[in-house]
Structure formats: C-alpha cells, structure tokens
C-alpha angles and dihedrals in degrees: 000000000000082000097059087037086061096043103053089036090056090051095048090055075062100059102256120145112189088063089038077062090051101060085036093058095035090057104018091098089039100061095030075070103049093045092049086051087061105039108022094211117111092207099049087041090050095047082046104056095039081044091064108039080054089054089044083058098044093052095029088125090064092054124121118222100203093056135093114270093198093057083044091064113023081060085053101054089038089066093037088053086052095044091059093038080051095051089046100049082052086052099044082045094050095037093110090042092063112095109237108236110207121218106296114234079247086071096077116078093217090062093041091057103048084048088060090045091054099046089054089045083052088046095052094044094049087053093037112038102020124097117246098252088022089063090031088065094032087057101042086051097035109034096020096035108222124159115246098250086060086050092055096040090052088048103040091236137126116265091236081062087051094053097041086061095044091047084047096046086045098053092042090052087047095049089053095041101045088122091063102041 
C-alpha cells in the first residue's frame, strides 16, 4: 500500500488528477472521520476536509512521496480545526464589542415594497421627463456614480454645466414626486 501512496503521490506533485482522485477518494471517509471527532459538526467537518485536500492540490509541487499521506493531511486538517476554534474564541471574546444592529425599515415587506415602487416611479421619470443630456449626466452622477469633475471631464464640459443638469434634473424629479416627499 506505501508503494501505491508514493506513487500516486509522486504523480499528483505532477499535476495528474486522476491520481490526485484516487487519493481523494482513498482518504476522503477517513479524514471526514478524524475532522468530525474533533468538531462534531457535520457541515464544518465537511468545509474542513474538502479545504485541505484543496490546499493539498494547491501546494501539491512542494509533496513528499516517501511520506506518509494520512499524517499530511491529517496535519493539515488539525491546523485548519485550530484555526476555526481559534476564529470563534475572538468572536466569542469580541461579541459585546459588535454594534447591534436593530431590524432595518427594509425588514418589513410593505416598505420594501413601496421603495421598489418608487425606484421604479424615479426610473420611469428619469426615461420619460428628463431631457437627453439632462438624464445622461443625472445618470453617470446618480446611478454610476462619478464625481462631477469626472463628468466633465468624460464629456469635455465645464463642471458648472455638470451641476446645472444635475440641479434641473433634481428639480424636475421633486416636482413629479411631491406626493412622496
């Protein structure tokens, strides 16, 4: 069986995949296992197991063919195990320190639903009642978000122009949407 380990190790720190599967498939259960001892959660042990044999692939130039592909990975999925008991004690450590945040207004459906009705009334107004450069240069600023000097700079005019367009657009927008101001 070594034999075969080294083998196939030696042709998976050449790139080949189908031996790369085979060791996969040879060790996968096995360290399932040994990861799931340690962190008795199916998922995490899960994320840990497929995370090492990644990092196995990534780093698959640097393997050793005369060692021992178990205590490789096994090494591997250890540190990996620490690292996330280790993320989680900071977090448990750092709970009280997190701001927390209440629901948000966008939490509620019904609000939801009358900002995407007024996006879409804002939408319709910027096609339909704003001038062609007048909605161009409200849409770079308001949708792309470019400064006005980039604007300017993208249309070859003058920032006061910029800002003239934006104010009209503005005032065109607030004069159809006064019942929801």
């Amino acid at each position: 069986m070594q034999r075969e380990e080294s083998n196939l190790i030696e042709k998976v720190k050449n790139s080949d995949q189908t031996a790369f599967h085979q060791l996969f498939s040879d060790f996968y259960d096995i360290l399932f296992r040994f990861v799931f001892y340690r962190v008795q959660d199916r998922d995490l042990a899960e994320d840990i197991t497929q995370e090492t044999f990644l990092r196995v692939w990534n780093n698959r130039k640097t393997l050793i063919p005369n060692k021992s592909f178990f205590s490789l990975i096994a090494r591997i999925a250890t540190n990996l195990c620490y690292d996330h008991f280790r993320h989680m004690d900071v977090r448990k450590r750092n709970e009280k320190n997190i701001p927390n945040f209440g629901k948000s207004h966008f939490d509620n459906p019904t609000t939801l639903n009358q900002a995407n009705m007024l996006e879409e009334k804002i939408r319709k107004l910027v096609n339909e009642k704003l001038p062609d450069r007048c909605k161009y240069i409200f849409i770079l600023s308001r949708i792309e978000g470019l400064s006005n000097s980039e604007i300017a700079g993208k249309l070859n005019i003058s920032i006061r122009t910029v800002e003239n367009q934006i104010y009209r657009a503005l005032k065109i927008l607030k004069k159809y949407l006064k019942n929801y101001l």
